[in-house]
N, C-alpha and C positions, 0 to 999 in steps of 0.2 A: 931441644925444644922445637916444636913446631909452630910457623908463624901463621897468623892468616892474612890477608892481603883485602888490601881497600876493597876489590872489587867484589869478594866475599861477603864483606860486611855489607856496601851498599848493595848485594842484590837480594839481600834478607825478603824471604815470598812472603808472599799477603797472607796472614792467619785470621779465620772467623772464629768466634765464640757466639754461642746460644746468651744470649741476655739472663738467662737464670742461674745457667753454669760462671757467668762472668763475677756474677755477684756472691755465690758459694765458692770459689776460687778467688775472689779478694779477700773475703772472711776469713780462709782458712790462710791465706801468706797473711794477714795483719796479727792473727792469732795461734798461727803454730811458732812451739817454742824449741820445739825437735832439730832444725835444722838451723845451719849460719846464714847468719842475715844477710850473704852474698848472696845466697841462695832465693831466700825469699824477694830480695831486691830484683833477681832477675827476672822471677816472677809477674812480677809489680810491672814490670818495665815491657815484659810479651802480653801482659793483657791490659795495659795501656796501647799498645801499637796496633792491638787486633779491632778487626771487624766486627762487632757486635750487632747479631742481628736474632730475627726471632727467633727462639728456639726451633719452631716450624720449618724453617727454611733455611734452617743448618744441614747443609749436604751429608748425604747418609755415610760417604767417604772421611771423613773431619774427626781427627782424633779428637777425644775428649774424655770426661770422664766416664770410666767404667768401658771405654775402649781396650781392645785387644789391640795389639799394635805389637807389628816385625819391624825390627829398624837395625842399620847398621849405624856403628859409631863411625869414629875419625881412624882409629885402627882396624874398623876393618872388620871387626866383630859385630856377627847377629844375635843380637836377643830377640823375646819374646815377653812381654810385661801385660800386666793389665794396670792403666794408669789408674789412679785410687786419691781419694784425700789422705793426707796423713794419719787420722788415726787410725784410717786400715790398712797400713801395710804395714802393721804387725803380724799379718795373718802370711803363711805363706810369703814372707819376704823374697825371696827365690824370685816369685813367678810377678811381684807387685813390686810396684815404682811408684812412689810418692810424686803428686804435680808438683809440689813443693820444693824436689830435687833437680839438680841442672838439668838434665834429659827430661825427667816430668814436667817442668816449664819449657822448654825448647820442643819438645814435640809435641805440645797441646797444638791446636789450631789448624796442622799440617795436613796435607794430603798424600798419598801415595805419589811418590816422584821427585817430591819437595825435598831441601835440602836445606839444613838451618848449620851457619859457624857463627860463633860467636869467640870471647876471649873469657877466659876463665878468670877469678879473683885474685890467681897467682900468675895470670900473664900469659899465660899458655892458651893453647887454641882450641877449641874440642868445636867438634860436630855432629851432627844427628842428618842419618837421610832416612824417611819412613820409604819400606817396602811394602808394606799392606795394612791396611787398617778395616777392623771388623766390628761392629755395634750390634749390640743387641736389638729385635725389632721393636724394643718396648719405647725404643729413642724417635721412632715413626712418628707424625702427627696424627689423633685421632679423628677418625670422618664418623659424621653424625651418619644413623641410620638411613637408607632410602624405604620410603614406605610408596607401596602401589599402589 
């Protein structure tokens, strides 16, 4: 078993959420029924902590949904997911990760560099560090026309 150490837990990075995302991501942990409630609690518990701010001025870097996202685990392993609400990661399960799952909660909010450990339901340690994260540009603010 692997432990994580206080100083693990207290340097946990600041994670921002979009105030729109915040509140379709409380909705979907109070009412998905897919997953164990350890899971949804974690949930609960990383977008309580996070930053919430306007969607606008959610850095273009910030995992979120419908993000593309490299991350290694605690072993050492790279994936590649698109973070989703749970009723889409039916589709393509392979390539999609539920926010609703430990890593889909733990790497919401993050930025490339950032590193999240937490303790698992069974006591054990796990971790997420994101190596790149990619948005589509539809996540951009829109600017009103300029007229001359």
């Amino acid at each position: 078993m692997t432990t994580i150490t206080l100083a693990d837990w207290l340097q946990s990075p600041e994670i921002l959420i979009g105030a729109s995302e915040q509140k379709r991501l409380t909705t979907a942990a109070l009412t998905d029924v897919t997953h164990q409630a350890d899971e949804v609690d974690f949930l609960l518990y990383e977008l309580d902590r996070a930053t919430v701010v306007e969607d606008a001025a959610l850095p273009a870097d910030v995992v979120r949904l419908n993000s593309i996202v490299r991350y290694k685990a605690r072993n050492g392993a790279e994936r590649t997911v698109k973070l989703v609400l749970p009723g889409d990661h039916g589709r393509d399960a392979s390539f999609r990760l539920a926010a609703t799952s430990m890593h889909g909660a733990a790497l919401l909010g993050l930025r490339p560099g950032q590193i999240l450990s937490w303790m698992g339901p069974d006591g054990s340690a796990d971790q997420v560090e994101v190596v790149q994260v990619a948005n589509s540009s539809g996540n951009t603010p829109k600017r009103s026309p300029v007229t001359c």
